[in-house]
N, C-alpha and C positions, 0 to 999 in steps of 0.2 A: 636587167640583172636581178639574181634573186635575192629575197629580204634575206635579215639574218637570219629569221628565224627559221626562212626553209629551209638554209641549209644546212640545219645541224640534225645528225643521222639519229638514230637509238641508241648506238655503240661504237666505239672504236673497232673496225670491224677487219677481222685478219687479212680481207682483201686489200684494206688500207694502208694495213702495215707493213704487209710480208714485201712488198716494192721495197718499202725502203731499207732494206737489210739487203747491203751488201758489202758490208764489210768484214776482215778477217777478225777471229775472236783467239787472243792469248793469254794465259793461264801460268801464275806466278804462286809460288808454296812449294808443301811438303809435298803434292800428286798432282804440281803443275810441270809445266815443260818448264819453265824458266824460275831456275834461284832466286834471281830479286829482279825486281823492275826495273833497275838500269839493262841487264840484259835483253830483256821484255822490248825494253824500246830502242836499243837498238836493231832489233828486227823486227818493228812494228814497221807498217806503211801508214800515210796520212787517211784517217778514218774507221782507224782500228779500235777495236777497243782491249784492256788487256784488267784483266778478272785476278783480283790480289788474293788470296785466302789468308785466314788470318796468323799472323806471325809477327816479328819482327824484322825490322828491314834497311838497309842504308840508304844513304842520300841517294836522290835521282837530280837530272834536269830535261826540262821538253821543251825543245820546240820543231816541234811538229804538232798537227792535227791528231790526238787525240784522246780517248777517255780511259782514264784508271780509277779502278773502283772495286770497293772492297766486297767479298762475296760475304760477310760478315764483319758484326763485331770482334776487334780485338788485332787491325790490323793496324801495325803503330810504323811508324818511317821516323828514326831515330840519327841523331848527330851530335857528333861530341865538337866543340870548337868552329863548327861551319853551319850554313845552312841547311834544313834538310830538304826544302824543295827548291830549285829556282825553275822559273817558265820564260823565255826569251824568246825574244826575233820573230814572232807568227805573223805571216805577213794577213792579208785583209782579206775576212771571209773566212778563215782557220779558226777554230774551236777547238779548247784544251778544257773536259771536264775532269776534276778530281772528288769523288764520289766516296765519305763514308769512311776518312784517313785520320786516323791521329798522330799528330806530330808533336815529338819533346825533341826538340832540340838543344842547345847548351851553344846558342851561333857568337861567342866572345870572340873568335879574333876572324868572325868574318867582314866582308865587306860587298855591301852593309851588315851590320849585326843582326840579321835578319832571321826570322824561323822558317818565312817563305819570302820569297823574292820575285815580282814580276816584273819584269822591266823589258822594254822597247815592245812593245806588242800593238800591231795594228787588226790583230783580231779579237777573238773573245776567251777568256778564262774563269770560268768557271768553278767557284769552290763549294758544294754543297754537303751540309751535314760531317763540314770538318772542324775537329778539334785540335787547336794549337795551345797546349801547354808549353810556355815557357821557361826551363831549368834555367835559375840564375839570372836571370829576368832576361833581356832582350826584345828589339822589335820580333811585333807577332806576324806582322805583315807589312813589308815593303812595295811599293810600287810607283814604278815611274817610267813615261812616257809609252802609257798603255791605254789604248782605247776604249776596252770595256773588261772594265773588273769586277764577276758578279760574286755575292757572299749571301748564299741561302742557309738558314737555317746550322748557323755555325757559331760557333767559341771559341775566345781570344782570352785565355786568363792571363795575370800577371805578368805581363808584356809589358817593354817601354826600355828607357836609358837604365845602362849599368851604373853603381857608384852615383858622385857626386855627377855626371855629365849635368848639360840642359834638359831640359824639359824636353821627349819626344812623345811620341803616339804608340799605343798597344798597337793601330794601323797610323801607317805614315803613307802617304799620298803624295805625288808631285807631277805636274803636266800630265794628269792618268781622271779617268772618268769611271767613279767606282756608285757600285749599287750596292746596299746591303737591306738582307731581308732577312727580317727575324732571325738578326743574328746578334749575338752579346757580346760584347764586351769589355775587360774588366782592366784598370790599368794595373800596372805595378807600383809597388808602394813599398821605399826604400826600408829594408830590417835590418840593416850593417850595424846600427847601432850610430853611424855618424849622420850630421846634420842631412838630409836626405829632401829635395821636394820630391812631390807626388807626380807622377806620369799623366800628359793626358791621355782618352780614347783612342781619339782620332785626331791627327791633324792634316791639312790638307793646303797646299800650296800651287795654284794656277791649273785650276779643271773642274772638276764637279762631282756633286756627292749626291745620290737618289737614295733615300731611305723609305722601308715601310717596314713595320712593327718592328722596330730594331731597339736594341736598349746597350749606350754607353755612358760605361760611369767611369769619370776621372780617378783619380788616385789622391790621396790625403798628403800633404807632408809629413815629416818624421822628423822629431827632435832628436838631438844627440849631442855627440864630440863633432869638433871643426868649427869652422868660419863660415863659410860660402857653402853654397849658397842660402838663401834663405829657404825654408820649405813650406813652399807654395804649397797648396794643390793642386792638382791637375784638372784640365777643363774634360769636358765631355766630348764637346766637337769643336776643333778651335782652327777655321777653315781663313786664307789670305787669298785674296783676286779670286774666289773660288764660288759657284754657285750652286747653291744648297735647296732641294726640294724634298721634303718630306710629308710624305703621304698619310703619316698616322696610321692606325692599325692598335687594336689591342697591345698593352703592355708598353708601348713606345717611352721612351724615358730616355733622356740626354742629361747628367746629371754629374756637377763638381767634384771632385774633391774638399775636404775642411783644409786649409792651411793651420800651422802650427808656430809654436815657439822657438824662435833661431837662440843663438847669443846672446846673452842680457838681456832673456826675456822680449825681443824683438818680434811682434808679431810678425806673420807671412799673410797675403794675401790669398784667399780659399780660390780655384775654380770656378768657371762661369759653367751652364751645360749648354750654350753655344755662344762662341765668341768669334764673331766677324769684324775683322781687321782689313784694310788693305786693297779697299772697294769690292769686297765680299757681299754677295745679297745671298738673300735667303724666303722661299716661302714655305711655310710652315703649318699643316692640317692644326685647326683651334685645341682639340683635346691632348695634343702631344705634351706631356709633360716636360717643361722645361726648367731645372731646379738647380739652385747654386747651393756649392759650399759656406762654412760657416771661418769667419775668419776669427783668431782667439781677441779676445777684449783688449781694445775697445771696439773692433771692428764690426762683428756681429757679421748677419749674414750677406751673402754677395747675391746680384740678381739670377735670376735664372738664362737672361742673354745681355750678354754686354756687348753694344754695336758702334762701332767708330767712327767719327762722323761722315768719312766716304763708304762706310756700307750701309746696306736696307736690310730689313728685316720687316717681313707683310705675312698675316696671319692669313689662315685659308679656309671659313665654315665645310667645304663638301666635306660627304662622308664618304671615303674614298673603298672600293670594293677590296678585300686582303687575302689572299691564300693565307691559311693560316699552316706554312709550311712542316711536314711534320714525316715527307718521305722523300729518299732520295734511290732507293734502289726499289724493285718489283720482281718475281719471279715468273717466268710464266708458268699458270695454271693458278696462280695469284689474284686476290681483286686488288687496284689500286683504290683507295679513297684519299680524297687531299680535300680538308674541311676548308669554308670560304666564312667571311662572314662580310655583309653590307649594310646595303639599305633595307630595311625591313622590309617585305616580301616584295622585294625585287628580282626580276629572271634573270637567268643565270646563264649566259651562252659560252663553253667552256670551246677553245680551239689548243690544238697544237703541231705543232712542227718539229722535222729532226733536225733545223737550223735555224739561230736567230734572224732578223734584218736587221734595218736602222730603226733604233731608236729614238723616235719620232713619234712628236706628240702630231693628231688626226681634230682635222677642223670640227667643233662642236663634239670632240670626246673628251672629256678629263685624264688624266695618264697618260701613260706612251707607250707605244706598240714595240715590241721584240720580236715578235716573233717573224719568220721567212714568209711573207705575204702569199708566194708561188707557191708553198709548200701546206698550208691550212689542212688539217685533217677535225673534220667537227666535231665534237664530241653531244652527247646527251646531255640537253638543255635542264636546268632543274629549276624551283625557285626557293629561296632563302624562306624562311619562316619568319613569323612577325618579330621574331626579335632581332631578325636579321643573321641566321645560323642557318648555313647549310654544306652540303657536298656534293663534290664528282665523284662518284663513283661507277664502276665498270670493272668486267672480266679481264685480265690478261690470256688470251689463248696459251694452250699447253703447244706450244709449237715450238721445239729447241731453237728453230730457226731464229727468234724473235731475240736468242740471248744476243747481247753488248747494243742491240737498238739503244740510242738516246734520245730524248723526246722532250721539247721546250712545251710548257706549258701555260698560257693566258685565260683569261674570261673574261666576256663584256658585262656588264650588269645593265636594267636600265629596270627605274623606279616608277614609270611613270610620265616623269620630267628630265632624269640626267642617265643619260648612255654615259658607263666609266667602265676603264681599262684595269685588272688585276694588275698585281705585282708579276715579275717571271719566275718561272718554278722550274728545274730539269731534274729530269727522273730518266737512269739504265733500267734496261732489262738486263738482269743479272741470273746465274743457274745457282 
């Protein structure tokens, strides 16, 4: 068998790609075929891809195999009262990427109150470079009983429970196995003016959560008028039976809310920025920041992980290799560069595929593989510089043919002493 190193080429090279396009490409706008994306995909086939220009646009849902993606800034999927995206039912091996979407939604009398909804999915969904603004607060992201939920280089603002409800998640999680990559986070944080706690990040109930450079911060309580509840803050990550790996990566931060003054001066208890409950474990890269809210006097501050006596919590020295995510679409005739940073001048073996695998961490590699093992196409090896800062870069060919390709993206790193596994990255070709 050959090492890795032989076989990574000079180039992503159009003999390599042009095989894999064979799917049909549709076109949603003012000089597309199709008004809005719901039409779109009702005439889509499994492996299409369908090219949004930018506009404004109503609710969709999918399930089927495949990618919607904006041909620019400024394409927003709007909802008054309901959700604006849900994804459902992909049976195993099916991939839904959403590429480059802003979503405000207003989801009050849906169910779930959700701005996006993934649920029953035994394949993969993919959200890169989207932004969900919350009108009127609301979950930012719902998801249950879904195999792989990935969130690249996305925002969740002011997301979580309406009103006095319980405490929920800007993301809410259950029986679902979700990734997020440098993506942010922010909860919601009650302004009615009544007694209000603060939302958490994320919560997460019976599944797992893969982090690398990601940053969520809980929400504050809020004093006011009322009784009930108290206003807590919201935690950062507050995961039950659920197992937590996080990789670190520049900016990483899991971080409380402050709790506040209820009723007669009643303190509230601030936010943990990971709280495992419920025989919850957790391993955790050393430099991740992990920081709690302040609670009002006499409380002072809360720790930065509060762990139950059936969960774990175990630190991790590697220094784990990061895309430092920053594209989600390409055009051809384009260079793609997607910056990494690691071990200080460690090589750089970059691969990708137009499908993921399993998810599966490789004997004697740190990280876990994504990407389609049969499907490998190598990219140009590079190495990091001493401070451990480097890129892929490459030409996209001018070849129309190459438009709605999607393309997963990994790299091995190795320093010397430790072969590790990138974060997963996916990038359209778009026109």
């Amino acid at each position: 068998m050959k090492s890795l190193a032989a076989r990574i080429g000079p180039l992503f090279a159009v003999a390599s790609l042009c095989p894999l396009v064979h799917a049909g490409v549709l076109t949603v706008g003012p000089s597309g075929t199709f008004a809005d994306v719901s039409a779109a995909l009702a005439a889509a086939q499994p492996g299409d891809t369908i090219l949004v220009q930018p506009g404004s646009y109503g609710p969709f849902q999918v399930d089927k195999a495949v990618r919607i993606a904006a041909t620019g800034p400024g394409v927003e999927i709007a909802a008054i009262g309901a959700s604006a995206i849900r994804v459902v039912n992909l049976p195993a091996g099916a991939e839904v990427g959403l590429f480059g979407l802003e979503v405000r939604a207003n989801p009050t009398v849906a169910t779930p109150p959700a701005s996006i909804v993934v649920e029953n999915n035994a394949g993969t969904v993919l959200l890169s470079d989207v932004w969900v603004d919350c009108e009127f607060a609301g979950i930012g992201l719902h998801t249950a009983g879904s195999a792989r939920v990935v969130l690249v280089d996305c925002r969740i603002d002011d997301a979580g429970s309406i009103g006095s409800n319980p405490q929920r998640g800007a993301i809410e999680s259950f029986n679902s196995h979700v990734y997020l990559v440098a993506t942010h986070v922010r909860a919601h944080k009650g302004q009615s003016g009544f007694v209000e706690p603060g939302d958490h990040a994320m919560t997460a109930i019976n599944g797992s959560v893969t982090l690398w450079r990601s940053e969520l911060v809980g929400a504050a309580g809020v004093s006011g008028k009322g009784f009930f509840p108290l206003p807590a803050g919201g935690d950062g990550l507050s995961v039950s039976g659920t197992t937590v790996r996080h990789f670190g990566g520049p900016g990483s931060l899991l971080a409380g809310g402050n709790g506040a003054l209820g009723v007669l001066s009643v303190p509230a208890n601030s936010g943990a920025g990971l709280r495992l409950i419920g025989g919850a474990s957790a391993v955790v890269q050393d430099a991740v920041v992990l920081q709690g809210g302040v609670t009002p006097a006499p409380g002072g501050p809360t720790a930065g992980a509060v762990v139950a006596p059936s969960s774990t919590l175990a630190g991790d020295p590697t220094l784990h290799p990061t895309w430092l995510a920053a594209t989600s679409t390409v055009t051809p005739g384009g260079t793609l560069s997607i910056p990494a940073v690691g071990a200080p001048s460690a090589l750089c073996f970059p691969f990708a595929s137009p499908a993921t695998g399993p998810a599966l961490p490789l004997a004697g590699v740190t990280g876990i593989t994504f990407l389609d093992p049969f499907q490998l196409i190598p990219g140009p090896a590079f190495a990091l510089d001493p401070t451990g800062a480097g890129a892929l870069t490459f030409p996209i060919p001018a070849t129309p043919g190459l438009v709605g390709l999607g393309l997963w993206f990994q790299a091995a790193t190795f320093d010397g002493t430790t072969l590790a596994l990138t974060n997963p990255l996916g990038v359209v070709v778009v026109n």
